[in-house]
C-alpha positions in Angstrom: 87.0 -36.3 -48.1 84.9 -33.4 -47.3 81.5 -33.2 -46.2 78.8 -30.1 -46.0 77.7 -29.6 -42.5 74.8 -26.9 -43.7 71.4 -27.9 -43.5 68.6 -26.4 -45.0 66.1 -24.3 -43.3 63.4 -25.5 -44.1 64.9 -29.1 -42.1 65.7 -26.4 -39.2 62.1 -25.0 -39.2 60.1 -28.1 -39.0 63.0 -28.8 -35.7 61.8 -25.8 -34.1 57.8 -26.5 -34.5 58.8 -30.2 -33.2 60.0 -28.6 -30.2 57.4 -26.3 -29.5 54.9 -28.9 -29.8 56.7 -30.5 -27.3 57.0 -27.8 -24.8 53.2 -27.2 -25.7 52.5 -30.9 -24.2 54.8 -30.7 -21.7 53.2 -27.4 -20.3 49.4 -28.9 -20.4 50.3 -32.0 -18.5 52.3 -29.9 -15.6 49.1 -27.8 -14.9 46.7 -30.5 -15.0 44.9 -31.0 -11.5 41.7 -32.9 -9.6 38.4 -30.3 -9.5 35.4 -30.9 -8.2 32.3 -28.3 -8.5 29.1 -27.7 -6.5 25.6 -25.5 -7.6 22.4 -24.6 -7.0 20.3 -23.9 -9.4 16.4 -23.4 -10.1 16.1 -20.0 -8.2 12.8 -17.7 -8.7 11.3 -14.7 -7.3 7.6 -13.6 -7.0 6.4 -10.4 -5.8 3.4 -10.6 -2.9 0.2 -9.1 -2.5 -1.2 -6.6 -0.4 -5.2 -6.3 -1.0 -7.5 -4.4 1.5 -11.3 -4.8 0.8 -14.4 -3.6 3.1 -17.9 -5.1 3.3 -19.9 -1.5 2.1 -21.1 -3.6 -1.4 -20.4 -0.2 -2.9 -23.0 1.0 -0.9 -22.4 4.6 1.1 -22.2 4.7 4.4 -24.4 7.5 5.4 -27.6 8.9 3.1 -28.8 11.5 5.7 -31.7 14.4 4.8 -33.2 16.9 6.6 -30.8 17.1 9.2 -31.0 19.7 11.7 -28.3 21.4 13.9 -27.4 18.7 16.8 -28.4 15.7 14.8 -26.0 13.2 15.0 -25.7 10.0 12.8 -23.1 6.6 13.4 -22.2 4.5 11.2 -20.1 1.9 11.0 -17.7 -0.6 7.9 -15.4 -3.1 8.4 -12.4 -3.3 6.9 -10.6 -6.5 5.7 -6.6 -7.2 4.8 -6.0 -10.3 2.7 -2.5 -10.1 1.6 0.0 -12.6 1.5 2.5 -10.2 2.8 3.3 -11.4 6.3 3.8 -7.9 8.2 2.4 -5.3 5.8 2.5 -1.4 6.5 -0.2 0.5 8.6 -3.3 0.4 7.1 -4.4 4.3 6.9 -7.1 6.4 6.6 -7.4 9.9 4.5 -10.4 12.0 2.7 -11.2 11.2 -0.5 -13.1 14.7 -0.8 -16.4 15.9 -1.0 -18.6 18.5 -2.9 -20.2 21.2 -1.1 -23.3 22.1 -2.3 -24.6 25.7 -1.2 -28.3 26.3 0.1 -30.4 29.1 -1.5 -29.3 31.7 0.8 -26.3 34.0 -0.4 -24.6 33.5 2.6 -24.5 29.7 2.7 -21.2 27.6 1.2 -22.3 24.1 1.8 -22.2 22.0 4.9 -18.7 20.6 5.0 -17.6 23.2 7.4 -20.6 22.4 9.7 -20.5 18.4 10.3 -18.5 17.2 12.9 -16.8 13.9 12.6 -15.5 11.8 14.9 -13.5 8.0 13.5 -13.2 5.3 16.0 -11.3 1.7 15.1 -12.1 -0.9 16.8 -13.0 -4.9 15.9 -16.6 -6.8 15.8 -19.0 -4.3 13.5 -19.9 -4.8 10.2 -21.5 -2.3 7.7 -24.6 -0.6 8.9 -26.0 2.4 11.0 -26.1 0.0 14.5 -22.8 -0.3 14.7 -23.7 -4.1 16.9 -20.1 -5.4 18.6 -18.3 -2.8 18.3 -15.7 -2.8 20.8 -11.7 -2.4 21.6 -12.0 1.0 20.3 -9.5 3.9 19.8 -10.1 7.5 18.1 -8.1 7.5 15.1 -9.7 11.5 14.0 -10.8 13.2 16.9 -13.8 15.3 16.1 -13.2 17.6 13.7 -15.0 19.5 10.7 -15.1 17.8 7.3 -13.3 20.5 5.8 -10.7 20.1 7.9 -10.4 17.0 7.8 -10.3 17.2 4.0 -7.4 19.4 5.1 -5.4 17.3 7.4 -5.5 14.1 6.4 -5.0 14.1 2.3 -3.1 11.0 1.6 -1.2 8.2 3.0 2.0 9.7 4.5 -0.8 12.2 6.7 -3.5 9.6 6.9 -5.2 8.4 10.4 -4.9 4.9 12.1 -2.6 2.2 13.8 -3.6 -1.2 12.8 -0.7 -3.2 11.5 -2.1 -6.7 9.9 -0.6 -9.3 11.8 -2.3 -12.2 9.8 -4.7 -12.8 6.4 -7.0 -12.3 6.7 -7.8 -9.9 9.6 -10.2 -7.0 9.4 -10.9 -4.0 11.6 -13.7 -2.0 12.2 -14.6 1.8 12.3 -16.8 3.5 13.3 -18.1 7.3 12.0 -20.3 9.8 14.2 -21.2 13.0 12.0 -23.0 15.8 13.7 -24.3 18.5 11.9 -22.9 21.6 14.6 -26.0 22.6 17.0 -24.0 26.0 16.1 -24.9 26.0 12.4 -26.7 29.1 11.3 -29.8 29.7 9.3 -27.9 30.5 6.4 -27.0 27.2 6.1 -31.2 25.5 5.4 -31.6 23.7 2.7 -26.9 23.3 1.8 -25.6 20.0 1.7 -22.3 18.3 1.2 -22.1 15.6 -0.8 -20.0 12.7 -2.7 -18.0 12.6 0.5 -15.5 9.6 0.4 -13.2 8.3 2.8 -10.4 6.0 1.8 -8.4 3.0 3.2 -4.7 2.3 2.3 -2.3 -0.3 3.0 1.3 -0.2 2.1 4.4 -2.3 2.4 
């Protein structure tokens, strides 16, 4: 009696995806393994202040006429830091500029290369012409012509001062003596220089 050992393929295919099913499930159960994880989450970021403010009211610090050659005027602002930036930069002082303003005279050009000025910072004045407490003080522009200091001290990187806040908020004062130049010739009656502006910067 004979009997036919061929089987169909389609009996050998379905054999072969049995088998790789198996191996299938026998691979995910042999890389199975304990875990454990760990986060922290909820992270944010702000940016800080720095803010520098002065007690002028938007007032100017010096409103001076009929000067003469000698005359000599002080006057003082305070200066306040009230960042929340712990250690901030050096605050710094530069020109803002000024408009000359020429006298009748055709040999006259204004008055900016005539005044004198002299900055001291110090602690314990507020605005005004007395210049009451001031103290602790230390030249930050040694006496020098407007115009030059126009010149010199432009912007921040060239600017005048060494107060580092250490705390907000913490002021300092300063203190300006102009002198119109006992050298100042008669060309000059009548000029002026005005819209002068000094400026206070902070950066961190």
């Amino acid at each position: 009696m004979s009997h036919d050992t061929r089987r169909s393929p389609i009996v050998i295919f379905a054999g072969l995806i049995g088998l790789a099913l198996v191996a299938a499930l026998i691979t995910r159960t042999s890389n199975a393994a304990f875990s454990a994880t760990t986060d922290n989450t909820g992270n944010s970021f702000s940016a800080g202040a720095i803010t520098l403010t002065d007690d002028d009211s938007t007032t100017a610090m010096f409103t001076v006429s009929d000067m003469v050659p000698g005359d000599t005027q002080t006057a003082c602002i305070q200066v306040t830091y009230t960042g929340t930036v712990a250690s901030p930069g050096v605050v710094k002082l530069y020109s803002g500029g000024y408009t000359d303003v020429p006298g009748a005279d055709p040999g006259s050009d204004g008055l900016s290369d005539d005044l004198n000025v002299t900055v001291e910072q110090g602690t314990g004045a507020t605005f005004g012409g007395s210049c009451a407490g001031f103290g602790s003080a230390t030249t930050i522009v040694a006496t020098t012509k407007l115009a030059t200091l126009d010149t010199t001290y432009t912007d921040y990187a060239s600017g005048a001062g060494t107060w580092t806040p250490s705390a907000s908020p913490q002021s300092r004062s300063y203190k300006f003596t102009v002198q119109l130049d006992p050298a100042t010739t008669d060309a000059e009656q009548g000029a002026s220089t005005t819209d002068v502006a000094f400026v206070w910067e902070i950066q961190s």
